[in-house]
Every structure is written in structure tokens, then in C-alpha cells.
N, C-alpha and C positions, 0 to 999 in steps of 0.2 A: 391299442387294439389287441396286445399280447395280453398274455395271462396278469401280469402286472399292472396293466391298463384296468384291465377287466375286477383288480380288489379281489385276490382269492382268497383271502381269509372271508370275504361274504358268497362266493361259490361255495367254500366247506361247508358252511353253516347251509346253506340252499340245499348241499348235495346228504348233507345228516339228517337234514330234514325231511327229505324226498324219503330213504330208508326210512324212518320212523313213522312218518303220515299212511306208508302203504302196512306197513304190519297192525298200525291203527283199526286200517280197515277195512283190514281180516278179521279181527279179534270183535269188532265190535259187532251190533247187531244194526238191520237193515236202515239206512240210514238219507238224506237227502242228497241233492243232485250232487256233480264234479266239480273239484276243485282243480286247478292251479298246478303241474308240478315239473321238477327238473326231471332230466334224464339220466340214470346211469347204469353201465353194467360191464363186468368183466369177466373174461372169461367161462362164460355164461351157458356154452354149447359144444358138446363132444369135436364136432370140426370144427369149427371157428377159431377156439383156443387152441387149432396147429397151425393157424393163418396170421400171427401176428396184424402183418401187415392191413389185415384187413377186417380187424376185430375193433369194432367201434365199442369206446369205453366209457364215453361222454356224448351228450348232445344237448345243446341248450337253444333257447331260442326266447330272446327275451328284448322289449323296447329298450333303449339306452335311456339314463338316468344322468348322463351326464348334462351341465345349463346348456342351454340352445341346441340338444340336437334329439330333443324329443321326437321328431320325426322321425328314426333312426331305428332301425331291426337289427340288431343281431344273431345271427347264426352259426354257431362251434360245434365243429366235431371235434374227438380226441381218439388217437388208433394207437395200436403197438403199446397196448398197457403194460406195468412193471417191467418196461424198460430199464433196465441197470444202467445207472451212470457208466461203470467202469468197463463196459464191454467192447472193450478195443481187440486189433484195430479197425474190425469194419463194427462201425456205429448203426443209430437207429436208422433208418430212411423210410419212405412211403416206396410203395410199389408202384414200377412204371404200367404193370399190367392190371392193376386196379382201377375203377373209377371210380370215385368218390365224389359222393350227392347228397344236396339236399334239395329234400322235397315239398311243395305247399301244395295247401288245398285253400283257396279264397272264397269258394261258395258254400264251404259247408255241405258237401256232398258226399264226402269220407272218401273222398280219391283226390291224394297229393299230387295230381298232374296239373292244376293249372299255371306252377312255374317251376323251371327246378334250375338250379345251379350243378355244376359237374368240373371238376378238377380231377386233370391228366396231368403226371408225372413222367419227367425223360432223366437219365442218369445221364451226365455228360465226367468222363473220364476225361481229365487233362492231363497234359505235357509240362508239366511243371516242375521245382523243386522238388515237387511229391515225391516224381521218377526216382530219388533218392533211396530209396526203400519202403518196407510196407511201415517200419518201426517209425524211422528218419520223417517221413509223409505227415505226420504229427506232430513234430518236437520243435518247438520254434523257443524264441530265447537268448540265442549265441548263433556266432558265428552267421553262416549263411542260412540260416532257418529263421527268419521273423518271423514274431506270432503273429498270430490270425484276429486282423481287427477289423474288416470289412470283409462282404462275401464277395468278391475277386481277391483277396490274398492267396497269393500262389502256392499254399500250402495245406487249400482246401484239395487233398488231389480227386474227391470223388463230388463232385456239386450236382445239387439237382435242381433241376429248372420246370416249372410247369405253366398249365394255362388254364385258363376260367373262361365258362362255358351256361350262357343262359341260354334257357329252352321254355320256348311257348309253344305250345302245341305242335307242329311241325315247321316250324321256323327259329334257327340256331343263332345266336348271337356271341361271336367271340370277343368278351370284356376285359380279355389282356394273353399274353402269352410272354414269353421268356422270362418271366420274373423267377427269381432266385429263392431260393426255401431255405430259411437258417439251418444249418446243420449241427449235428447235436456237440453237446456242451463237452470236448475232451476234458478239459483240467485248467486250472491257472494260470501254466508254463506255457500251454502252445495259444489260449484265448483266455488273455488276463483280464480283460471286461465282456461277459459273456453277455451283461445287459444290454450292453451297449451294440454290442454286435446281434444281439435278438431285436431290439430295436429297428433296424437297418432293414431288416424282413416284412416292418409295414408297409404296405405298397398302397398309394393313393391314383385311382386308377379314376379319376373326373367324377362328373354330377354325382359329388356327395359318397361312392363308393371306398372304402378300405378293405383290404386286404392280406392276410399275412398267413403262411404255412410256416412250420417249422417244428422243436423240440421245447417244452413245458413243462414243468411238473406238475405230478400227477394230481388234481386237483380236491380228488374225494376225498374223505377220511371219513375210516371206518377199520373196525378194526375184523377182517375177513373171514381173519383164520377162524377167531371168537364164533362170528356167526353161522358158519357153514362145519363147527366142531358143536353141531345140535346146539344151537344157539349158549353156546358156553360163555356170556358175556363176563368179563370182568367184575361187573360191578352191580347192583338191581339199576332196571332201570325203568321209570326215566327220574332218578333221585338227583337235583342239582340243589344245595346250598343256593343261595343267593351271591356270596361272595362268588364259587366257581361259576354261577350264570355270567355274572359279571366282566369276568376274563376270562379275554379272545384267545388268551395264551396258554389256556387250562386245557388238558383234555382228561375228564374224571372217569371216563369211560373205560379206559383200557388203552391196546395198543392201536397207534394209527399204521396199517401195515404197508400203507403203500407212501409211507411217509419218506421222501430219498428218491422216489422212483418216477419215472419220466411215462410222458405220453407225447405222439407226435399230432401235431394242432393244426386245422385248419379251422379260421377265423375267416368273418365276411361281415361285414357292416355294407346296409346300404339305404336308402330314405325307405319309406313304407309303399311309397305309393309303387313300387318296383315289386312290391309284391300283390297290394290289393289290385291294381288294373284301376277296369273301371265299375268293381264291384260295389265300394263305398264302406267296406266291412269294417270292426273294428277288433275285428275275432280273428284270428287265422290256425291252422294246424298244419303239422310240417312233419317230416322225419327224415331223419339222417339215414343213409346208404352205401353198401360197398357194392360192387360187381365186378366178376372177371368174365373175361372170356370164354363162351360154350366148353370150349373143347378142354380147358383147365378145370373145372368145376368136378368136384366127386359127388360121386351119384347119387346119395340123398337128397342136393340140393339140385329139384329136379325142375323147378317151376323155370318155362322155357325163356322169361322175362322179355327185358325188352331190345329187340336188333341183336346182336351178336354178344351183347354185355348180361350173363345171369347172376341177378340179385345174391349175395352170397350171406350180408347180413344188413338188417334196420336196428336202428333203435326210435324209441319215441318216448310214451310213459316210462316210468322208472321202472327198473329191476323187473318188467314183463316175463321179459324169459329166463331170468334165473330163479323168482320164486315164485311163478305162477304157472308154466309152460312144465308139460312133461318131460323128460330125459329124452324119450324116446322121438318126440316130433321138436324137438327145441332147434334143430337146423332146421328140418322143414319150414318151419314158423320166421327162421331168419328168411328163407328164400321167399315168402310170401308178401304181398302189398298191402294193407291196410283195409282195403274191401273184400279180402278173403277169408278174412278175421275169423267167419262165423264156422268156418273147419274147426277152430278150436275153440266157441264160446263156452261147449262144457266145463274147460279148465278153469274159466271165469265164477258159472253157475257153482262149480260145486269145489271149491279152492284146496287142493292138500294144504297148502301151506299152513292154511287156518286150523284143520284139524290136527296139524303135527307141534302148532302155538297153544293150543289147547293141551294134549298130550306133555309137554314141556314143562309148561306153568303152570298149566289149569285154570285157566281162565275160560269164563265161558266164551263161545266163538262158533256163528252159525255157520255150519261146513258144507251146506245145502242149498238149492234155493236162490244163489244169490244174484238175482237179478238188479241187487243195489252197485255191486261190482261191474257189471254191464253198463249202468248208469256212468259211475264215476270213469271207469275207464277208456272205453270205447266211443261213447257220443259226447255234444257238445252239451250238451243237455235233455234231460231224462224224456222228453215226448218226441225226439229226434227217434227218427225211424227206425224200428228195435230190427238188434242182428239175431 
């Protein structure tokens, strides 16, 4: 159910591919209905990217592939992008003041309310060998310091514990609590089989549900600096030989920047019909979510959301708000839900991106007009109720 489960060398190619199908179509000219795609984006929004914690990096949502469990949804977020392995000694963690959601829509209505999952984080500080120091807290190996091979070793001194939370309409459903979140990867010495103790974080909580929070590597690649240095690629693109198509192990592009660098994972497998109801669909739309608390949130992000918890950021289609969304409304745009959309359809209609791809390469690229972009992006299909 971990990133390893999941075959990330086939998320890369998913997540290169999202990047290049939307520059596609930018560039291209007005064209037929939506396709198909992953989520991704980092650090994407002036406040966001001071929120670690609560800057979603990934979001997928896709059937399982794996024999017999074709029934089977999955749903991943990824926070706290270009986590640095080595940043002891307090590591990555999830925020206990955050709540992290995912959302569907089963009727095709463009409002992710008819189910949504939510995950709450608690820090639990123990009494352990940790007490040894902040250094000591970490070093396992010798002596009285065993390394850390299960999440109870006494060595974990800062563990966090959360719970999972279904919500139908006003009716709350709690589908586990005190499960344990792998903790990030120190090193060799103090966790000498990190698989295996990543492992340990899938939680199998009955009828068909999995579960697992914890520390992953970052699963995009792309090479950042390149694109956002006025699209300075490497190399032309999209020029592959047929030997470099061939190997998985090739990357002809350039650099992968976030190659080394971690993201913190929350993972959810569960049967479909947990999602569809008693709709009968075979479509769904979803988005991933963070929210903090009213009184934490800065004041761009104003939309008053939902009970006490204000939306801080979504994601859903790929790279929306780093190259479609203006600088100046890109938090606003995190704080908003999916049927508010139409605040910012201009940014759709008439795309910078496309005219600074055009500017760049010179390719032609209609910069106006584009009500193909409203298609692909926003509905489920083009005679769906125009924003």
C-alpha cells in the first residue's frame, strides 16, 4: 500500500506525463473533450510554500491494478515536499493542527461533498531511552541504544499517532484511531531496514480497507529548476531515441531535482462501492485537502470553509495553480472548493502560460478564447454545465 507497493518507477512516468500532456494543451489549438490525469504540485503558492506541513505535493486517485482487487480505490496524498533526508534531529512529521482530506463527488455535480475521508494527527512525546539526549534519541547500534525495527522501539522518542475519519453528509464515521505513522528514515545505524519498518505502517482496518501514513520518496521527477528558469530544459524536448524510451533507468531530460528527497504519505485503499453509494457511477472526482484552524490561517486565505477547520490548500488536476493560476490569487484559489472555480475561469479562458510557451519557443499557441481548457479541465465532459 506504501510507495513501493504502489511501483514508483510507473507513478514517475504518470507524474512526467501529467507535466507534459498539460503544456500539450496549452500549445495546441482548440481541441476535444477531457482526458485522464495525475496530480501534482509543489510549492506552488506564496503562503503555502511557508506551510510545509500542509503543502500537498501529490494527489492521485486511481483503481488498483493489482489480480482480484479490481474493486479497489485508491487515494494518496503527499505533504512536506523536498524534505531533506538528513534534517535532524527533529525530522519530517505531519501537523497535529492540520486536517487532511480527501474529497469525492459521485454524482457529477462538481461538489466533492458526497464523501470525504479526514485524517487527524497527535504528537505523543515518550519517556524512553530517547530521555537520553536530543543527539543520543537517535543512535541505536551499541550499547543501550537498539536500533529502531518496529514503531514501538523505544527509540522512536517523538511518535505520532492518528485517526481516520468518514463523513457523509452530516453523519461521522470513525474507521480507526491510534494507528501509528512511520517515522522518517534517519540513517542505517539507528533504522537498518527502513523497508521493513515502512512496512509495519500498513494498517488493515476490515471490509477490504488499507491504510498507511508515514515518510516516501518524492515520487515526481522533473527536473524544476529547468522549468521555472523560463523553461531552460536540458535537452529539446520531447526527442527520445527508441533505446532511451526503452530504459526505465534513463532519464535523457536533464536533472531530476527532487531526486533524494522525501514527502510525508498518506495512503487509503478501500472497495469502490465506499465511494460510489448507491449512485451506480463508474466516474468519480475527488480532491485532496489541508485545513487549519480559523484563528491560525493568514488573511488571504479567507474563504470561511467548513466548522471551525479553513481550507488552506486542494489539489486535483495537475500543476492548476503553479501554471495556470495568477501569483496574485494562487492562495486564494488554494482556499477555495471546486464549485467556486468560476472566480477564476478567466485564467482558463485566456492562459499566460500558453502565451509565455509561445514567447519561448515559438510555437504557435491560442492565448485566448479557450473554452477547450474549461472543457478538459474543469468538467467531466464538454456539454456538462459550463462554468
Amino acid at each position: 500500500m506504501h510507495m513501493a507497493v504502489i511501483e514508483r518507477r510507473r507513478l514517475a512516468l504518470l507524474l512526467g506525463l501529467a507535466f507534459g500532456a498539460l503544456v500539450l494543451a496549452l500549445v495546441a489549438t482548440r481541441g476535444t473533450g477531457p482526458e485522464a490525469a495525475q496530480a501534482a504540485s509543489h510549492r506552488e503558492a506564496p503562503l503555502i510554500s511557508l506551510d510545509g506541513p500542509a503543502d500537498i505535493s501529490d494527489f492521485f486517485m486511481f483503481r488498483s491494478y493489482q489480480p482480484g482487487n479490481a474493486d479497489k480505490v485508491s487515494l494518496i496524498m503527499n505533504v512536506n515536499p523536498g524534505s531533506e533526508p538528513s534534517s535532524g534531529p527533529n525530522y519530517w512529521n505531519f501537523d497535529p493542527s492540520v486536517t487532511y482530506a480527501f474529497h469525492v463527488d459521485n454524482d457529477r455535480d462538481g461538489r466533492a461533498d458526497d464523501v470525504s475521508f479526514e485524517f487527524r494527527f497527535d504528537n505523543e512525546i515518550r519517556g524512553t531511552v530517547a530521555d537520553a539526549g536530543l543527539f543520543l534519541s537517535y543512535v541505536g547500534g551499541a550499547g543501550p541504544f537498539p536500533p529502531i525495527t518496529d514503531l514501538n522501539s523505544p527509540g522512536i522518542g517523538l511518535r505520532q499517532k492518528y485517526e481516520v475519519t468518514m463523513v457523509r453528509g452530516h453523519h461521522r464515521t470513525r474507521l480507526a484511531r491510534g494507528l501509528i505513522a512511520v517515522p522518517s528514515n534517519v540513517g542505517p545505524r539507528t533504522m537498518p531496514d527502513y523497508e521493513a519498518l515502512a512496512a509495519q505502517g500498513i494498517n488493515e482496518l476490515g471490509s477490504g480497507i488499507k491504510v498507511f501514513a508515514g515518510q516516501r520518496q518524492d515520487p515526481f521527477y522533473i527536473d524544476l529548476g529547468g522549468v521555472f528558469d523560463t523553461f531552460n530544459f536540458r535537452r529539446p524536448v520531447p526527442a527520445l531515441t527508441i533505446p532511451e524510451d526503452e530504459d526505465d533507468n534513463l532519464n535523457p531530460f536533464g536533472t531530476d531535482m527532487l531526486s533524494g528527497f522525501n514527502v510525508s504519505t498518506i495512503a487509503l485503499e478501500l472497495p469502490s462501492w465506499m465511494l460510489t453509494g448507491d449512485t451506480g457511477t463508474t466516474k468519480l472526482g475527488a480532491y485532496a485537502s489541508t485545513g487549519r484552524p480559523h484563528q491560525n490561517v493568514r488573511s488571504r486565505q479567507s474563504n470561511p470553509g467548513k466548522g471551525d477547520v479553513v481550507q488552506v490548500q486542494r489539489l486535483a488536476n495537475p500543476l492548476i495553480n503553479e501554471t495556470i493560476i495568477g501569483t496574485k490569487d494562487k492562495d486564494e484559489w488554494n482556499s477555495r472548493e471546486p464549485e467556486q472555480e468560476r472566480r477564476f475561469r478567466d485564467y482558463y479562458v485566456n492562459p499566460r502560460l500558453a502565451l509565455a510557451l509561445q514567447l519561448v519557443f515559438g510555437v504557435p499557441a491560442e492565448t485566448t478564447g479557450r473554452e477547450d481548457l474549461v472543457d478538459l479541465l474543469l468538467k467531466y465532459q464538454p456539454g456538462d454545465r459550463r462554468l
